[in-house]
C-alpha positions in Angstrom: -119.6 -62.9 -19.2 -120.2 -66.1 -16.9 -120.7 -69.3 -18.5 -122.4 -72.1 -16.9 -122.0 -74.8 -19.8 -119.5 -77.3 -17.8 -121.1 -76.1 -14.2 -121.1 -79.9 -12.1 -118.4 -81.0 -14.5 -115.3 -83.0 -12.3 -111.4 -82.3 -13.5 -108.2 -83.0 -12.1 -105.8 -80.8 -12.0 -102.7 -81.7 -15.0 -100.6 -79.7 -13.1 -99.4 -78.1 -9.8 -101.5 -75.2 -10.1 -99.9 -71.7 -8.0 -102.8 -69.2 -7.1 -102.7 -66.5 -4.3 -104.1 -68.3 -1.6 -102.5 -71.9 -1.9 -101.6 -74.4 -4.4 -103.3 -77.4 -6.2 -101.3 -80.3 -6.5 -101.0 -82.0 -9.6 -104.1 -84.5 -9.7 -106.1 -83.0 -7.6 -109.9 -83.4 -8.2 -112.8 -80.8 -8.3 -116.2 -79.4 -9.9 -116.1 -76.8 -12.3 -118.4 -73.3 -10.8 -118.4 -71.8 -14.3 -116.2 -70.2 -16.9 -115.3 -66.8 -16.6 -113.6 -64.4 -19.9 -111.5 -61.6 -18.2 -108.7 -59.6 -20.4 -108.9 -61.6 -23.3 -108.3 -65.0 -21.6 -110.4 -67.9 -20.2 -110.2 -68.5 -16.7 -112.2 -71.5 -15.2 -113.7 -71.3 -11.5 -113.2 -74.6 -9.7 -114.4 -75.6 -6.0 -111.5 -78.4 -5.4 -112.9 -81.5 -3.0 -110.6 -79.8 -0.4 -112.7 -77.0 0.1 -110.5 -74.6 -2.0 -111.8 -72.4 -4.9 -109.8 -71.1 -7.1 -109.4 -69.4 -11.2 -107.6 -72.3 -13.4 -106.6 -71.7 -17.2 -107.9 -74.7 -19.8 -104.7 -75.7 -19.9 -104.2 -76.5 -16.6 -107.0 -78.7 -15.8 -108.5 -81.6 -17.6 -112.2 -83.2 -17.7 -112.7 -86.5 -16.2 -116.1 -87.2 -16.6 -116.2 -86.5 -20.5 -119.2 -88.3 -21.3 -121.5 -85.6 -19.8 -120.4 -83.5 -22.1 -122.2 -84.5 -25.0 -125.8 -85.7 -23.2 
């Protein structure tokens, strides 16, 4: 199921993150698309300012503009 909860959120990237396409260098910033359950884990859709989209886990991102997230 698709959660929308943290869509418009910004993160940076904690780590180097490797997907098929390309890879995210550590600190790199971008807007959370929505959350995404698949096989028992949590992936996270992000659109990065570079144009890139890609599936991050929790761990591998953090939020940078927490205090949306309790308005």
């Amino acid at each position: 199921m698709i959660d929308t909860s943290l869509l418009g959120l910004r993160c940076r990237a904690a780590q180097n993150i490797f997907s098929g396409q390309e890879t995210v260098r550590s600190a790199s910033v971008g807007t959370i698309q929505y959350e995404l359950e698949s096989l028992g884990r949590l992936l996270i859709n992000i659109r990065w300012d570079n144009g890139a989209t890609s599936f991050t886990l929790p761990q591998e991102i953090e939020i940078i503009d927490t205090d949306l997230l309790w308005q």
